[in-house]
N, C-alpha and C positions, 0 to 999 in steps of 0.2 A: 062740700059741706063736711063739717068738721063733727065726730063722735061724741057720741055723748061721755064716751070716757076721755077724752083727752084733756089735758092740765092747760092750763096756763102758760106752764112752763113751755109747753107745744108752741103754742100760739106766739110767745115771746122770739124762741128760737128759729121760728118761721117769720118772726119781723112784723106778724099780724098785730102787736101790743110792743110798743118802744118800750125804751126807758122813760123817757115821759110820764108817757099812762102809769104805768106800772109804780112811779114814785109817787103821781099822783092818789094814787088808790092806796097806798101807804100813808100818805101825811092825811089823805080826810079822815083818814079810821083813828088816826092816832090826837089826831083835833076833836073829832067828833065821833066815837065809837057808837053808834046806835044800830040796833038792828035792821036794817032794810038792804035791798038788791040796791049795789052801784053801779054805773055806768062804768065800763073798765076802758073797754075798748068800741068802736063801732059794733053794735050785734052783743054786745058779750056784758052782760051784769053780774056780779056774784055778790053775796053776802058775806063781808069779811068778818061780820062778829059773829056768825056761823061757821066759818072755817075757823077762825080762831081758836072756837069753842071746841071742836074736833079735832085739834092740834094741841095734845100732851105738852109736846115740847113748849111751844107757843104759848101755850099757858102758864107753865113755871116759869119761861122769861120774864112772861108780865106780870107774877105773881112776887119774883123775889124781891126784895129790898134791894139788894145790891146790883140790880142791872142797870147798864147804864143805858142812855139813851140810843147809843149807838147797835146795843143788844140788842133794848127793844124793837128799835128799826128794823135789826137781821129778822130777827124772829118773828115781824107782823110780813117782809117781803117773801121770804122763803116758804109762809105759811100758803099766801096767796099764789106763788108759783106753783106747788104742791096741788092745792087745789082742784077739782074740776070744775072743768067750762060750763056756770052755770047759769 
């Protein structure tokens, strides 16, 4: 059983969360940004517009005018790797 501190990122690098999952949990938030727990991986939901929201970085991406899509994408995956398992 995995801590309650460990990221995402853990989980990814242990192959517990593909690339799959992990884009998929990008393009729904970025379709559909709403606040609730998503299904990430088997076991594992997080709230990405809660992590967003706790992610400085993440948030000036999607705040500037000039980012491109491709930014916003780093900046909504990187947020959710960062994240903990929740």
């Amino acid at each position: 059983m995995m801590l309650d501190t460990d990221t995402v990122q853990d989980l990814y690098i242990l192959k517990r969360i593909t690339d799959e999952q992990l884009e998929a949990a990008v393009t729904d938030f970025l379709n559909d940004p709403k606040p609730s727990p998503r299904p990430l991986a088997e076991g594992v939901a997080n709230n990405v517009c809660a992590i967003m929201a706790a992610d400085p970085h993440a948030q000036g991406i999607l705040a500037a005018e000039h980012s491109s899509e491709a930014d916003i994408h780093a900046a909504v995956r990187t947020a959710i790797l960062l994240a903990p398992v929740g």
